[in-house]
C-alpha positions as a Markdown table, in Angstrom:
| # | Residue | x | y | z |
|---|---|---|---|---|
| 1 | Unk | 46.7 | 36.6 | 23.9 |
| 2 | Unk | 48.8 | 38.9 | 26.7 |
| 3 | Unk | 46.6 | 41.1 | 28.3 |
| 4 | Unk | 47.7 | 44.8 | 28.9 |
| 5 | Unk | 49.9 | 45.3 | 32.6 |
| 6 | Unk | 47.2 | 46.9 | 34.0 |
| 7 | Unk | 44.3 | 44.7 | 33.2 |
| 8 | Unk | 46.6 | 41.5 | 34.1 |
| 9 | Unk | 46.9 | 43.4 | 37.6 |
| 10 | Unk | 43.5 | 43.1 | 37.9 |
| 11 | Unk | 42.5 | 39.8 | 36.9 |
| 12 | Unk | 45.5 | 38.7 | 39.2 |
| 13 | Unk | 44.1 | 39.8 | 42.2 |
| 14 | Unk | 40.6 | 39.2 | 41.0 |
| 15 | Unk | 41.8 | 35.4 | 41.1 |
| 16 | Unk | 43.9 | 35.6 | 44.0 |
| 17 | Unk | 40.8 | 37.1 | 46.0 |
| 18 | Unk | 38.4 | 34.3 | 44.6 |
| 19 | Unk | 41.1 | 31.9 | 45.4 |
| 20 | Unk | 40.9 | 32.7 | 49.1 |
| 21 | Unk | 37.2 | 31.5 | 49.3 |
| 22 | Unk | 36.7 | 27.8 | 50.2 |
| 23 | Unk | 34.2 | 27.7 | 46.9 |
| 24 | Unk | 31.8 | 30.0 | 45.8 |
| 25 | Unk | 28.4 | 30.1 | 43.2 |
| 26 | Unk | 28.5 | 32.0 | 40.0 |
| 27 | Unk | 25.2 | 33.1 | 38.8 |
| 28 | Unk | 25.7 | 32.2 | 35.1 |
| 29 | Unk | 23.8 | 33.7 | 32.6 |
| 30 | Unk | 26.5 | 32.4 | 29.7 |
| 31 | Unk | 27.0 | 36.3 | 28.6 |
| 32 | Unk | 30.3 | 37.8 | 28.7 |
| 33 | Unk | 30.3 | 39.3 | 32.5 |
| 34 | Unk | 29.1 | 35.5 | 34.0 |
| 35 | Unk | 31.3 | 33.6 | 32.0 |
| 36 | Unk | 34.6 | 35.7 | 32.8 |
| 37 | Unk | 33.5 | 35.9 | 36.4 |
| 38 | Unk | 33.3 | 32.2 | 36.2 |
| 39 | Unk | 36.7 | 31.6 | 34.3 |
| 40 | Unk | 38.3 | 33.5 | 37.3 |
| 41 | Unk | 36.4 | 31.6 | 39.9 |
| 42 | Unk | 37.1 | 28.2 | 38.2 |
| 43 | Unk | 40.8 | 29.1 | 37.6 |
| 44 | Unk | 41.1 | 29.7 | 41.2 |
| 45 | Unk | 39.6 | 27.5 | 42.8 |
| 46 | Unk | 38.8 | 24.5 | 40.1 |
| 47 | Unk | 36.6 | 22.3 | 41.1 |
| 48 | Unk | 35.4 | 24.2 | 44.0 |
| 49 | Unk | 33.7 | 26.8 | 41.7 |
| 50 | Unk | 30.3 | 26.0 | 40.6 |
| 51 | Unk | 28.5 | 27.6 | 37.9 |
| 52 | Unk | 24.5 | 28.1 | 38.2 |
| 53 | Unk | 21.5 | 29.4 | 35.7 |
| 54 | Unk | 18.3 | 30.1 | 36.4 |
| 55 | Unk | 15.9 | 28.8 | 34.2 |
| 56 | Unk | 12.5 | 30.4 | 34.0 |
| 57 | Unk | 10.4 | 32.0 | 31.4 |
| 58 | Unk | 11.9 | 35.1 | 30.7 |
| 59 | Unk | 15.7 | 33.2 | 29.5 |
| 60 | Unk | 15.3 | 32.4 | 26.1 |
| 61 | Unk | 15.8 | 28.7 | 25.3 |
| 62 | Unk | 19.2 | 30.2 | 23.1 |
| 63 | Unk | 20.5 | 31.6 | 25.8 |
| 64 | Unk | 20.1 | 28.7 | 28.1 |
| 65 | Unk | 21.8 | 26.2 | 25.5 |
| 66 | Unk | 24.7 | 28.9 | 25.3 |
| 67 | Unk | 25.1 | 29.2 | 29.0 |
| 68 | Unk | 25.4 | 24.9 | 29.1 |
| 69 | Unk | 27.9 | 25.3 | 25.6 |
| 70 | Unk | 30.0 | 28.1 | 27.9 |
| 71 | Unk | 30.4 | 26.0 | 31.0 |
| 72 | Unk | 31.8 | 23.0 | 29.2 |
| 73 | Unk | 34.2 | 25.3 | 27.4 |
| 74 | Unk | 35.1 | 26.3 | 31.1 |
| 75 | Unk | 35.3 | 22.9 | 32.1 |
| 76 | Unk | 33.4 | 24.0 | 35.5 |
| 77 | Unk | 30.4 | 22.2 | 37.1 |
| 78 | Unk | 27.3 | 23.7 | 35.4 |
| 79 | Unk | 24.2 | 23.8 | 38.2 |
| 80 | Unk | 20.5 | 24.1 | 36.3 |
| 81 | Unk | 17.7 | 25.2 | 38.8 |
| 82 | Unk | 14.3 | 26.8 | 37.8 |
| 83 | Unk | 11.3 | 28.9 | 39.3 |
| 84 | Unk | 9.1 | 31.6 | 37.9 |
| 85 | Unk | 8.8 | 35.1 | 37.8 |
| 86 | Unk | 5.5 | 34.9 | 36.5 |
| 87 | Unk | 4.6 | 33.9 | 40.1 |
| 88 | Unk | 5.4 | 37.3 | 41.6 |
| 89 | Unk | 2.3 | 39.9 | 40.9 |
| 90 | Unk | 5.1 | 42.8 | 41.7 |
| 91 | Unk | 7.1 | 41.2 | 38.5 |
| 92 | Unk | 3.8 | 40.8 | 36.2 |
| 93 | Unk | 2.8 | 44.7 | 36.8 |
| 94 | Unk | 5.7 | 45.6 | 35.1 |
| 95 | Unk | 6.5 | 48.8 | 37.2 |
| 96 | Unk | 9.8 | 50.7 | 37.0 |
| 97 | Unk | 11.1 | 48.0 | 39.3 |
| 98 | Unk | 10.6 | 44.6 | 37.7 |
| 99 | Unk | 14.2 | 44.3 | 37.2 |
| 100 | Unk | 14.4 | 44.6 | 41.1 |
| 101 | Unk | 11.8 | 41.7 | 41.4 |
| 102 | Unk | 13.4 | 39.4 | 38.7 |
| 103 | Unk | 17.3 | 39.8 | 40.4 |
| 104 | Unk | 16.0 | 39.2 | 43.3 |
| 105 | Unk | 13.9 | 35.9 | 42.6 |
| 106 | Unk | 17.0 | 35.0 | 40.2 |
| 107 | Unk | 19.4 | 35.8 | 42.9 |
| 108 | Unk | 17.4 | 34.0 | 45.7 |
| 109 | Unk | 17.4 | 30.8 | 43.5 |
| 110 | Unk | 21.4 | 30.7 | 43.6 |
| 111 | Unk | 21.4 | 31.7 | 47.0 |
| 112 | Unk | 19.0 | 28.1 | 47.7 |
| 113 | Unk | 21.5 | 26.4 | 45.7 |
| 114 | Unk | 24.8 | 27.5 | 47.4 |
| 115 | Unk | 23.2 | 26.4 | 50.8 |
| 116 | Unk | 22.0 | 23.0 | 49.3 |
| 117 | Unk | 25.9 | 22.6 | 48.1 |
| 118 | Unk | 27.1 | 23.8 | 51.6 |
| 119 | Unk | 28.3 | 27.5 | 49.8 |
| 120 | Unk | 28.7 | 30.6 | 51.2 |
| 121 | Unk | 29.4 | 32.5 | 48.5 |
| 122 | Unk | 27.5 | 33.7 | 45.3 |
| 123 | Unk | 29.3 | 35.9 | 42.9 |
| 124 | Unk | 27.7 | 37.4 | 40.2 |
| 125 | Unk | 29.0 | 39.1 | 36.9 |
| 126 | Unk | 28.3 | 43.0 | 37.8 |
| 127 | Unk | 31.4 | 44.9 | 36.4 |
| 128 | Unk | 32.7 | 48.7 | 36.9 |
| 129 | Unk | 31.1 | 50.4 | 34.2 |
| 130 | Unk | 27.3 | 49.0 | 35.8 |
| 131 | Unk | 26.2 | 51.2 | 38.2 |
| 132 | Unk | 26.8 | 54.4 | 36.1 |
| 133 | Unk | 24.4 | 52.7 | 33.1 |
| 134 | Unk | 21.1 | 54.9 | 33.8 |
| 135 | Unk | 17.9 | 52.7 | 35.7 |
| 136 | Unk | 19.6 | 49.9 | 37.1 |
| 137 | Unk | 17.2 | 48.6 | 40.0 |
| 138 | Unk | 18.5 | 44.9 | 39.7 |
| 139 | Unk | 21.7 | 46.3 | 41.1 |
| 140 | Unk | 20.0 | 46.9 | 44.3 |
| 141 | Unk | 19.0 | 43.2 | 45.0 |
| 142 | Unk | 22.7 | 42.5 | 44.6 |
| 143 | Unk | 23.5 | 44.9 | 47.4 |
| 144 | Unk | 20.2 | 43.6 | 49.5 |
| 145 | Unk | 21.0 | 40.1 | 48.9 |
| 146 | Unk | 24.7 | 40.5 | 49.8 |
| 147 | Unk | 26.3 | 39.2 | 45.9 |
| 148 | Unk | 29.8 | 39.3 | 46.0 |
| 149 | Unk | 31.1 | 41.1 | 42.9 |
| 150 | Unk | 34.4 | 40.3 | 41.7 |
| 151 | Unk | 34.7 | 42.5 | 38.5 |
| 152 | Unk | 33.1 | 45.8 | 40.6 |
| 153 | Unk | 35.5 | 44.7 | 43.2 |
| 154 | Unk | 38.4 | 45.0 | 41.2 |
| 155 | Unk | 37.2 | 48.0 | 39.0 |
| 156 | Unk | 37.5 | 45.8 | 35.9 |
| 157 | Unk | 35.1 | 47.4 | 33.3 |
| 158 | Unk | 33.1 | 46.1 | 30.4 |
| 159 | Unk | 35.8 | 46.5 | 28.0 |
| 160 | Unk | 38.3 | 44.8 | 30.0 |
| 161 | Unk | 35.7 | 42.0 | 30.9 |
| 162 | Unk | 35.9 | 41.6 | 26.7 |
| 163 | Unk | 39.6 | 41.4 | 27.1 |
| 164 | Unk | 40.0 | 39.1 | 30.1 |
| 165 | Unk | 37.2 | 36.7 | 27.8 |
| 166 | Unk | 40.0 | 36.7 | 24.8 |
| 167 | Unk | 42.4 | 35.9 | 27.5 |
| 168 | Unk | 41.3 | 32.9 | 28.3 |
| 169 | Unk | 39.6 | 32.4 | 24.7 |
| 170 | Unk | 36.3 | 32.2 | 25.3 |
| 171 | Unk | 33.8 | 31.9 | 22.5 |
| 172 | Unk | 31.2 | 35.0 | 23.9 |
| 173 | Unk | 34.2 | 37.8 | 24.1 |
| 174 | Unk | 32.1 | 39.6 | 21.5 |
| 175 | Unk | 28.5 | 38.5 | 22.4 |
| 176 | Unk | 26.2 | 41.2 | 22.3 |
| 177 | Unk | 24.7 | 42.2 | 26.0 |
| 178 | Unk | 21.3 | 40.1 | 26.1 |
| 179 | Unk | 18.8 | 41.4 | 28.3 |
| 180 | Unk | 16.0 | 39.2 | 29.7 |
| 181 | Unk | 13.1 | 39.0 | 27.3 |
| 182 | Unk | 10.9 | 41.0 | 29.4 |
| 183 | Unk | 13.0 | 43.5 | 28.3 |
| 184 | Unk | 11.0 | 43.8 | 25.5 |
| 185 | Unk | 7.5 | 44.7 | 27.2 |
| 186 | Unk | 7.3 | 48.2 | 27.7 |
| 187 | Unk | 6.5 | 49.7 | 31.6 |
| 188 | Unk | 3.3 | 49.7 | 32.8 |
| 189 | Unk | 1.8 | 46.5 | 30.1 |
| 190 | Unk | 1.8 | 43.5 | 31.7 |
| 191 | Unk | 4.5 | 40.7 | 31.7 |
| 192 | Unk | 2.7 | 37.5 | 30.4 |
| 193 | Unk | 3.6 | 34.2 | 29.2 |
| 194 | Unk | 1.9 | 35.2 | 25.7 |
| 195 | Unk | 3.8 | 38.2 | 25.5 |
| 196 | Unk | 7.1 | 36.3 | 26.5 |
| 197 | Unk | 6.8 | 33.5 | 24.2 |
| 198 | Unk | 6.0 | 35.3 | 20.8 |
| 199 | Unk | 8.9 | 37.7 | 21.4 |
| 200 | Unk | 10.9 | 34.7 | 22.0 |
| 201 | Unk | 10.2 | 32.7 | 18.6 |
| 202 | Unk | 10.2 | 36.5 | 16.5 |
| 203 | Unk | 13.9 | 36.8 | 18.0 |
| 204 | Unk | 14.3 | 33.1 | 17.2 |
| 205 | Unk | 14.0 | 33.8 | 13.5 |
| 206 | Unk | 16.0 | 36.7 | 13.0 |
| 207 | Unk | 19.0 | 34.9 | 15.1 |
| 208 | Unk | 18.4 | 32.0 | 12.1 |
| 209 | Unk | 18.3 | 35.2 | 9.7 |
| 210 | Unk | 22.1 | 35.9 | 10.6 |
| 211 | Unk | 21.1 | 39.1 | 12.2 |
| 212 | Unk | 23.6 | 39.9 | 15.6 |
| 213 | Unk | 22.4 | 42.9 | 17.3 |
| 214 | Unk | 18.3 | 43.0 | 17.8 |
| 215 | Unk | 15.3 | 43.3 | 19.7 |
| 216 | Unk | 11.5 | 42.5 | 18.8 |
| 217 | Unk | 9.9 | 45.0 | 21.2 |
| 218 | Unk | 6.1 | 43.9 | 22.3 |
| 219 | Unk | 4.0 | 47.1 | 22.2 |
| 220 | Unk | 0.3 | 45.2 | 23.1 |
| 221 | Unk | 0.6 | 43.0 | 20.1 |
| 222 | Unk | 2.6 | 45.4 | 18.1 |
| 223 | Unk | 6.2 | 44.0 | 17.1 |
| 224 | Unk | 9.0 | 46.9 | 16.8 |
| 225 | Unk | 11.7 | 45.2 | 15.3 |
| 226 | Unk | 15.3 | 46.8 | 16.2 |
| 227 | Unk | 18.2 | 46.7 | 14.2 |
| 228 | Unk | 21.8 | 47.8 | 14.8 |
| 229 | Unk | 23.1 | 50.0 | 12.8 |
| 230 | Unk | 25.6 | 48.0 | 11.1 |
| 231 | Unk | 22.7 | 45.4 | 9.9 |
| 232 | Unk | 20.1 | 47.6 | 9.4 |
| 233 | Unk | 20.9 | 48.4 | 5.5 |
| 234 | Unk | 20.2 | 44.5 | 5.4 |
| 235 | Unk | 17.1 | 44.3 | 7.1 |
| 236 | Unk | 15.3 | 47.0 | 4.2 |
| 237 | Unk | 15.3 | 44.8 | 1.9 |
| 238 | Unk | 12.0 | 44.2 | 0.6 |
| 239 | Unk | 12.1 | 40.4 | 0.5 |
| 240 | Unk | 13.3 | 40.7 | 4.5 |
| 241 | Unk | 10.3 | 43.1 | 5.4 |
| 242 | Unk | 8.0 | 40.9 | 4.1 |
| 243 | Unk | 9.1 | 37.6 | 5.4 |
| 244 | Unk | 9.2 | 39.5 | 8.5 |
| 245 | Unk | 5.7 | 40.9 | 8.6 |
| 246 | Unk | 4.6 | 37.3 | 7.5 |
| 247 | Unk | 6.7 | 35.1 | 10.2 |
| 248 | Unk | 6.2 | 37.4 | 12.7 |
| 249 | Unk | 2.0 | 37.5 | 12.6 |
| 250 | Unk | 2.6 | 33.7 | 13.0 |
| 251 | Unk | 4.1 | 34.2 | 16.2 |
| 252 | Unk | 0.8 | 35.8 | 17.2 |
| 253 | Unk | 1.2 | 39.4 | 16.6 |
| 254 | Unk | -1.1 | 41.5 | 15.4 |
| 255 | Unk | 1.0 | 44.4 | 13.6 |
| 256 | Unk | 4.7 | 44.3 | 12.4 |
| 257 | Unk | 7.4 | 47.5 | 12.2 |
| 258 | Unk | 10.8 | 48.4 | 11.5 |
| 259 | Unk | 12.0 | 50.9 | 13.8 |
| 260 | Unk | 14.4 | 53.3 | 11.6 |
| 261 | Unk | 16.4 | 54.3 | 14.4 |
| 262 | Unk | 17.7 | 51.3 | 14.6 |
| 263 | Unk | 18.6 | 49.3 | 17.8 |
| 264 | Unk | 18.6 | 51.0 | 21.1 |
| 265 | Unk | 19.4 | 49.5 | 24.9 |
| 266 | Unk | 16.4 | 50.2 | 27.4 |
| 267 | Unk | 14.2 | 51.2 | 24.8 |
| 268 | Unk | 10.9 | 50.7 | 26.7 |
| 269 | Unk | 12.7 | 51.7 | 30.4 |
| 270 | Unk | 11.1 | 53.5 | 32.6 |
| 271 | Unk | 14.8 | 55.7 | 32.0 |
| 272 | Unk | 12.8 | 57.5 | 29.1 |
| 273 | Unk | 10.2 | 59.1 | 30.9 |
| 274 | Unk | 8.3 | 59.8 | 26.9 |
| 275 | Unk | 7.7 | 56.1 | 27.3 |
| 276 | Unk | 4.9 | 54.9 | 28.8 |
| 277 | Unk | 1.9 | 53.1 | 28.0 |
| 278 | Unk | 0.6 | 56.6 | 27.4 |
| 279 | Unk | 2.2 | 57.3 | 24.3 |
| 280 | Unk | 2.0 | 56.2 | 20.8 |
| 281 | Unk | 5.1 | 53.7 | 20.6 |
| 282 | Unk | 6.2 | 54.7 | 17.1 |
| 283 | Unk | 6.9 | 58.5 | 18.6 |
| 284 | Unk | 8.5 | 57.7 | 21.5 |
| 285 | Unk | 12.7 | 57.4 | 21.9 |
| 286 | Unk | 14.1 | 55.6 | 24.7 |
| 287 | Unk | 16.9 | 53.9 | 26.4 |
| 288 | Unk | 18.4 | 50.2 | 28.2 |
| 289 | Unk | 17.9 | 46.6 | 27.5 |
């Protein structure tokens, strides 16, 4: 597909900046920001652009196998390091900064690996529509750690990210934003490995289910499933309610709902002060993730 003059513009001197640089790091989560960031970097500077992802416990096995699919379809070198967030106390407490603490673990990790490779550059996928998006404390360890963002850089926004992907045909031009999974625990409870690992296997299933646009929200042992709108006609069925209540106690939950509003980003963020630990999670509204 052509892209429209202006975007082209963009991407052009997205590339031709990237193509300056004697090599630089992507941080490659496989979603749509990464992977066009990475296209770019890959088209400029080929085998001089490396792609890395962090694996730890809060990336969803999924995600991880898409981010490996996405690089070959690229055809740039896909790096594979690991540590734990779980290791951080700040991270476990769950404050209104643990995004802060994860981006800058994440972030550290792919500044380690650009040094082993001899790389002075780590790009990441932030793009012009970020830093207006509410409670957005990861964005600060970018800054801190010195990130360079080619897509903020260049102004190119989400929706042009989504067009740049169909550019250059990539197979997540349409994928859904994925926050990490301890997106799911609200502020204030504790991140745990537990926690982590039955929202992981509830999302699991309703990915097998065919479902797109979803979060299985961890209030303490209660699951809040979210639907988007467009699937959520499907998911009141009474055969899928039940199958989920049943599937979803075998992950090890204790209670099982349907959230009628439907999917929401940053549902359990600190950005929606009514949620806290405080309140009764079935009365609360939120926000992000």
């Amino acid at each position: 597909m052509s892209l429209p003059d202006d975007v082209a513009a963009k991407l052009d001197a997205a590339r031709a900046d990237l193509a300056d640089r004697e090599a630089v790091l992507v941080a490659f989560s496989g979603g749509v920001d990464s992977s066009v960031v990475a296209a770019i970097a890959h088209d400029a500077l080929g085998d001089d652009a490396v792609a890395c992802t962090a694996k730890s416990e809060t990336l969803p096995a999924a995600e991880l196998e898409d981010a490996t699919r996405v690089a070959d379809e690229i055809g740039i070198r896909h790096e594979i390091t690991s540590f734990s967030e779980l290791d951080d106390p700040n991270f476990v407490e769950n404050d209104g900064d643990r995004c802060y603490h994860c981006r800058t673990m994440r972030l550290g990790e792919m500044f380690d690996t650009a040094r082993e490779l001899g790389i002075d550059v780590v790009c990441d996928g932030t793009n012009a529509d970020d830093p207006g998006e509410g409670h957005r404390p990861g964005l600060r360890a970018v800054e801190e750690l010195d990130a360079y963002s080619p897509l903020l850089e260049h102004d190119i926004t989400k929706g042009e990210v989504r067009q740049i992907a169909d550019f250059y045909d990539l197979s997540v031009a349409d994928k859904p934003s994925m926050a990490c999974l301890s997106s799911r625990i609200p502020t204030g409870l504790e991140v745990t490995e537990e926690r982590l690992s039955r929202v992981e296997q509830a999302e699991q299933l309703l990915r097998v289910w065919g479902f797109e646009q979803f979060r299985v929200r961890d209030h303490d042992g209660l699951a809040r499933i979210e639907i988007g709108e467009e699937e959520l006609e499907r998911a009141l069925d009474v055969d899928f309610i039940r199958a989920a209540r049943e599937h979803l106690l075998d992950c090890g939950f204790d209670h099982v709902t349907l959230d009628l509003e439907g999917y929401a980003t940053g549902s359990v963020s600190p950005a929606n002060e009514a949620y806290s630990t405080d309140v009764d999670p079935l009365d609360a509204e939120y926000p992000s993730n």
